[in-house]
C-alpha positions as CSV (number, residue, x, y, z in Angstrom):
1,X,-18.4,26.3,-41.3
2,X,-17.9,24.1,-38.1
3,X,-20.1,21.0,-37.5
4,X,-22.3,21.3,-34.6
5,X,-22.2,18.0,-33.8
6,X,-17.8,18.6,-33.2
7,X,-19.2,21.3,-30.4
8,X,-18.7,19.6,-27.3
9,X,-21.9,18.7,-25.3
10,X,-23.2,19.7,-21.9
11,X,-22.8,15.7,-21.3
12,X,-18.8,16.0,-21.7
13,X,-19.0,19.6,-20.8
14,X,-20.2,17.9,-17.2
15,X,-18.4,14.9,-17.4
16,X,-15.1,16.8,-18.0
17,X,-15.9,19.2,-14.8
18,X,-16.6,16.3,-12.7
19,X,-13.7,14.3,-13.9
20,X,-11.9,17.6,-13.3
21,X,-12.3,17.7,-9.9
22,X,-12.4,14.2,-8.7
23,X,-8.6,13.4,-10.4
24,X,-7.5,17.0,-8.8
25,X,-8.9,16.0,-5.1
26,X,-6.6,12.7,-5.4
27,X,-3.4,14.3,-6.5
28,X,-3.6,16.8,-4.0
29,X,-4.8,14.1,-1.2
30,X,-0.7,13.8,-0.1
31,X,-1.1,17.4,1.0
32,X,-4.3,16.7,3.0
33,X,-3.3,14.1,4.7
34,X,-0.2,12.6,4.3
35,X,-0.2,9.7,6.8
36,X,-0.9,6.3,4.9
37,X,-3.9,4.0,5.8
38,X,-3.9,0.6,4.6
39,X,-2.4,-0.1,1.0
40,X,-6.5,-1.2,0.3
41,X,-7.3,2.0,0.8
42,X,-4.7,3.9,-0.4
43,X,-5.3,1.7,-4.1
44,X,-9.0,2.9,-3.5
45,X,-7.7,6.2,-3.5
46,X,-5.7,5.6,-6.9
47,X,-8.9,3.8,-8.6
48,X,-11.1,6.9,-8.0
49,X,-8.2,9.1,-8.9
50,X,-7.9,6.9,-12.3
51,X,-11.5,7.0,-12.3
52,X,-11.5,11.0,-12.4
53,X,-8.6,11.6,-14.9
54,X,-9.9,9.4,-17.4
55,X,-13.4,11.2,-17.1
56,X,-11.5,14.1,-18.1
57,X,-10.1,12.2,-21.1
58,X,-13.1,11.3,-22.7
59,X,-14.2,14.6,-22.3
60,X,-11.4,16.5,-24.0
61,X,-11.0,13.3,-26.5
62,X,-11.5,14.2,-29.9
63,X,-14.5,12.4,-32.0
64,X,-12.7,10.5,-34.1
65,X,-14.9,9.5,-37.8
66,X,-12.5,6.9,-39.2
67,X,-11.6,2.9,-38.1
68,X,-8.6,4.1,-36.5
69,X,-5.5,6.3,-35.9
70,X,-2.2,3.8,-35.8
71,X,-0.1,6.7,-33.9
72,X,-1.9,6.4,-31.2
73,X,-1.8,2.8,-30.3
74,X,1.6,3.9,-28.6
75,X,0.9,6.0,-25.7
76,X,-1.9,3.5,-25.2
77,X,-0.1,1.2,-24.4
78,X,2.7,2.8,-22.9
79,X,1.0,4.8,-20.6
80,X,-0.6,2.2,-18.3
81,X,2.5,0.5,-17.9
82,X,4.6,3.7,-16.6
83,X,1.5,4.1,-14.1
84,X,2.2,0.6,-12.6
85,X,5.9,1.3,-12.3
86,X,5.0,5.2,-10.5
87,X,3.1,2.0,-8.1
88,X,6.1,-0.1,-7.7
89,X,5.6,-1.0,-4.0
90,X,9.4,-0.4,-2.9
91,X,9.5,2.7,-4.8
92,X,6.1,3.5,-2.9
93,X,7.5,2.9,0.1
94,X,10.0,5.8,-0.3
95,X,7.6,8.5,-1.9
96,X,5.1,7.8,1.4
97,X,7.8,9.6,3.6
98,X,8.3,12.9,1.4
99,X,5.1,14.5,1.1
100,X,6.0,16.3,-2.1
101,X,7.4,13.9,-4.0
102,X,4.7,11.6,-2.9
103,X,1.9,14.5,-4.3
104,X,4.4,14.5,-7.5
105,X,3.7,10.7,-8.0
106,X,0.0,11.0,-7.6
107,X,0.0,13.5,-10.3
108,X,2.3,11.8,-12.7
109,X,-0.1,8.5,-12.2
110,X,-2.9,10.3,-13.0
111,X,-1.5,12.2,-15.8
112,X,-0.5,8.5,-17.3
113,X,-4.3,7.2,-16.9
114,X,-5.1,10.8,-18.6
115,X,-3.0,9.6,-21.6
116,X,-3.9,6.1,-21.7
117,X,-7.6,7.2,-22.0
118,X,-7.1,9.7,-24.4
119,X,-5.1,7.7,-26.6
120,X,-7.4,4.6,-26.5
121,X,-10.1,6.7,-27.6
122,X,-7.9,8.5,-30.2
123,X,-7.3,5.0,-32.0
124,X,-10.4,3.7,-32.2
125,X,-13.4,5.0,-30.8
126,X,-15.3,3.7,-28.1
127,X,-12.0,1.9,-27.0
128,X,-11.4,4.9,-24.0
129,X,-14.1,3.5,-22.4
130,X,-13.0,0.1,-22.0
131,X,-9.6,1.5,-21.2
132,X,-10.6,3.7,-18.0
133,X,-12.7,0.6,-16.8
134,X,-9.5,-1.7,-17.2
135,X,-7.4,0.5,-15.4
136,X,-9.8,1.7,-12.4
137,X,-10.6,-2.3,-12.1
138,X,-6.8,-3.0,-11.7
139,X,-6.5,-0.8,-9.2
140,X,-9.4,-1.6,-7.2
141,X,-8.1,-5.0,-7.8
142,X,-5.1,-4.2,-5.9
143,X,-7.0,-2.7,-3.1
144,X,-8.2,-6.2,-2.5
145,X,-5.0,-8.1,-2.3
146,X,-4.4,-8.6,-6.1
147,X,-0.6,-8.5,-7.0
148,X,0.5,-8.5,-3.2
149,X,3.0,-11.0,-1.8
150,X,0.7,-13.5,0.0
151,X,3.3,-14.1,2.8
152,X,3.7,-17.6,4.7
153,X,-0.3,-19.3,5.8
154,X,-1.7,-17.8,8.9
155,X,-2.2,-21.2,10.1
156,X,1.7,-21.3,10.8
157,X,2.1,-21.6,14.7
158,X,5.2,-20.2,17.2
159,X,7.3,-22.2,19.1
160,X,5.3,-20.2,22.2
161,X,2.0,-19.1,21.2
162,X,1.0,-15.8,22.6
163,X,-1.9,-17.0,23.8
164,X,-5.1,-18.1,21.6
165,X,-5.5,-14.4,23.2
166,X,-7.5,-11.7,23.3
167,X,-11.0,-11.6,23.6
168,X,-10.9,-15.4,24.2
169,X,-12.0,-14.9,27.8
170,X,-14.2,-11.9,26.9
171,X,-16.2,-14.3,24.1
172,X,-16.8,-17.0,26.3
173,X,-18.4,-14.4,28.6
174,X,-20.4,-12.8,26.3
175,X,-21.4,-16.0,24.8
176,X,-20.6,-15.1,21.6
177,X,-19.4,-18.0,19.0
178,X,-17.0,-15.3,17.3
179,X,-13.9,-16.7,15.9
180,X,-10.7,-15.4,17.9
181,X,-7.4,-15.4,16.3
182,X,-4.2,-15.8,17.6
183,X,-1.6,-12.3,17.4
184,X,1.1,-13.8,14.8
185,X,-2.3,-14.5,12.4
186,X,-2.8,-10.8,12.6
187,X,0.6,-9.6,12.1
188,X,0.8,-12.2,9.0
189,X,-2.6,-10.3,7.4
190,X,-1.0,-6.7,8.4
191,X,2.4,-7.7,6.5
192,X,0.2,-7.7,3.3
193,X,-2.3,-5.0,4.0
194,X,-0.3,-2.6,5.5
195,X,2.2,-2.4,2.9
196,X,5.1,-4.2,4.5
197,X,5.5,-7.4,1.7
198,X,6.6,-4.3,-0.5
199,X,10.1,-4.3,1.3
200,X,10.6,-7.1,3.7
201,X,10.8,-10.5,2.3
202,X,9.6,-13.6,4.8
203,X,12.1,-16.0,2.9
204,X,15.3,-14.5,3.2
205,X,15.4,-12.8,-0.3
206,X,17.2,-9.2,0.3
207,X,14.8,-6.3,-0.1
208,X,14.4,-3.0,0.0
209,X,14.3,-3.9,3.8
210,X,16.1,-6.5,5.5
211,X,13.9,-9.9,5.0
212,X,11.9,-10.9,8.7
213,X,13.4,-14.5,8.0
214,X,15.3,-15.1,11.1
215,X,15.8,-11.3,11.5
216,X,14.1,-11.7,15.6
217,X,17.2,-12.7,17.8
218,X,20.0,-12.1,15.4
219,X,22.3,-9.8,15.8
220,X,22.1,-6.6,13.3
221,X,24.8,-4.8,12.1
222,X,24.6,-0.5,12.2
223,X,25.5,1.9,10.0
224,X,27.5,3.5,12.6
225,X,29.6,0.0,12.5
226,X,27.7,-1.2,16.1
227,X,25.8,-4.5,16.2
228,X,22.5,-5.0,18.1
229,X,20.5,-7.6,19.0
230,X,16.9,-7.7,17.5
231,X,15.2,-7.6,20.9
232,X,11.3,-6.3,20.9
233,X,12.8,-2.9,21.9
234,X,15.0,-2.7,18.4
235,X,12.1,-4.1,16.3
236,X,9.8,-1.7,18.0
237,X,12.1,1.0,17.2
238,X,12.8,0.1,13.4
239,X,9.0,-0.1,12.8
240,X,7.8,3.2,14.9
241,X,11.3,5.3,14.5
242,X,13.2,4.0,11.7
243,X,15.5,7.1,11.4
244,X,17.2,6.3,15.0
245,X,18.6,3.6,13.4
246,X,20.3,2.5,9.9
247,X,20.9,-0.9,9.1
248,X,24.4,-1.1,7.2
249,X,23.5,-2.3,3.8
250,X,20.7,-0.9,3.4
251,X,19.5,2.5,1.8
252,X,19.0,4.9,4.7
253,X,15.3,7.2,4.7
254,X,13.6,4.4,3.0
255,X,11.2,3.0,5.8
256,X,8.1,5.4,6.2
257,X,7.6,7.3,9.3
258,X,3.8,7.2,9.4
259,X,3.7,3.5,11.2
260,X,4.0,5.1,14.5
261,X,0.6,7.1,13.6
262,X,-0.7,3.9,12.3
263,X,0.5,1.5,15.3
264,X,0.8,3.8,18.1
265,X,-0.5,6.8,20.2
266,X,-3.7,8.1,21.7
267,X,-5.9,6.0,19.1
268,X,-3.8,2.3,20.1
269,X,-3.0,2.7,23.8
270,X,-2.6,-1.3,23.7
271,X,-0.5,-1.3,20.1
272,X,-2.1,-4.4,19.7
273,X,-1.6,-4.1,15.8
274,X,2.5,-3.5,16.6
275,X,2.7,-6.8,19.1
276,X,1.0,-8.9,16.3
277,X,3.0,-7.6,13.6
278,X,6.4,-8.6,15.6
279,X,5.1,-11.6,16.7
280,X,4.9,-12.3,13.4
281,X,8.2,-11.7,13.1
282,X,9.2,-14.1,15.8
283,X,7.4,-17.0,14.1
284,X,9.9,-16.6,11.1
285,X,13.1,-16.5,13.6
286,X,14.9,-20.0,14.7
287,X,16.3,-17.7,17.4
288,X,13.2,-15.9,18.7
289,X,13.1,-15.4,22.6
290,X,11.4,-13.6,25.6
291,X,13.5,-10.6,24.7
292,X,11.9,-10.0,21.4
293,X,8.7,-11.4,22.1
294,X,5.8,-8.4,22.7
295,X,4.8,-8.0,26.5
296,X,1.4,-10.0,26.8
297,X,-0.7,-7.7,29.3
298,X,-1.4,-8.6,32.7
299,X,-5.2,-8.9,31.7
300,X,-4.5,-11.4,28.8
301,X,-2.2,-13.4,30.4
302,X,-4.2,-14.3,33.4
């Protein structure tokens, strides 16, 4: 005769239908919208994702009556760690440009926080719990910088600042006291939040990417055999239409496409976020010049 007490409840009955559903919306989130955000968001998406699986987990988990079941101390363990390599950022950075492999990876991630709850739990009871909380807090940990290159201090200045810029004049009208940053300070914060410290190096280590290190002003050498200055028009190009043109060296396809939705078009008629980021990249050149520095507009410059 089955114990009533092995039934499962309408608690896990709910928790497993809610779980359910929440891990399902964020593997199939690549096919919704496929255009990345911010990395901080995109972790965000991952911790509620992890948060969802594991739900499921401890759901479907059985209710184990003894200390502990050594077999499952493997998957455990195991399991988180493949989830952080299916995060590797370089690897990311390629999975963000194919729409099904990058709804593969979101499924394989939360299949891996499936396991590592379940197996936790398995061993010793009570231990899925802390489990799911470890891994929704690492990744909500990432979402706030955690485990990201920090990149060179904003507080580094260009040879030619671009102005102590944009709403300076603006502030002082409105008498506001808000604190107005310079574009390179910008572009050094989007280098980490926007993904690109998961390719491009600013010390001249090889990446993924070519490092920004004295990449503004050097020549570049093509694919095709050609060589190119980087001017703003070829760093504009690489960032917003990276498949006009491949860097010899350097894996083709890699850099993601959906910068120009990010930077660009109807919702950044100024690209103001674009300028900052290669001004950025002109404050880690020894060769930057008025060829690759970002047009200031008329209305700033004045």
């Amino acid at each position: 005769m089955t114990d009533h007490a092995e039934q499962p409840s309408r608690v896990r009955i709910v928790m497993g239908v809610i779980g359910g559903i929440i891990a399902l919306g964020g593997v199939i989130a690549p096919l919704i919208s496929h255009e990345m955000t911010t990395i901080a968001v995109h972790h965000l998406l991952h911790a509620g994702m992890a948060a969802g699986a594991g739900l499921l987990a401890l759901a479907v988990a059985p209710r184990v009556t003894g200390r502990e079941r050594s077999a499952w101390i493997w998957p455990a363990v195991i399991a988180p760690a493949i989830g952080l390599l299916l995060m590797w950022p370089s690897e990311y950075a390629y999975l963000m440009s194919h729409r099904w492999l990058h709804l593969l990876d979101h499924l394989s991630i939360a299949l891996m926080t499936f396991l590592a709850v379940y197996a936790a739990q398995a061993y010793v009871r009570g231990l899925g719990w802390l489990m799911l909380v470890l891994v929704v807090a690492m990744d909500a940990a990432c979402a706030g910088g955690f485990g990201v290159s920090p990149g060179p201090s904003f507080l580094l200045r260009p040879a030619r600042q671009p102005s102590d810029v944009v709403l300076a004049s603006n502030a002082a009208r409105a008498g506001t006291s808000k604190k107005i940053t310079t574009l390179h300070a910008l572009g050094a914060k989007l280098y980490n939040t926007m993904g690109c410290s998961g390719c491009h190096s600013v010390n001249g280590s090889k990446g993924v990417g070519p490092s920004w290190k004295n990449l503004a002003g050097y020549p570049q050498k093509l694919s095709n055999g050609k060589s190119v200055i980087a001017d703003y028009s070829f760093l504009k190009i690489m960032i917003l239409d990276p498949g006009k043109m491949d860097l010899a060296g350097y894996p083709a396809g890699v850099m993601p496409g959906t910068y120009k939705v990010l930077l660009a078009g109807p919702k950044h008629p100024h690209r103001m976020r674009l300028n900052a980021i290669i001004w950025y990249i002109n404050t880690l050149s020894n060769r930057a010049g008025k060829a690759s520095e970002p047009p200031v507009p008329d209305r700033l410059a004045k």
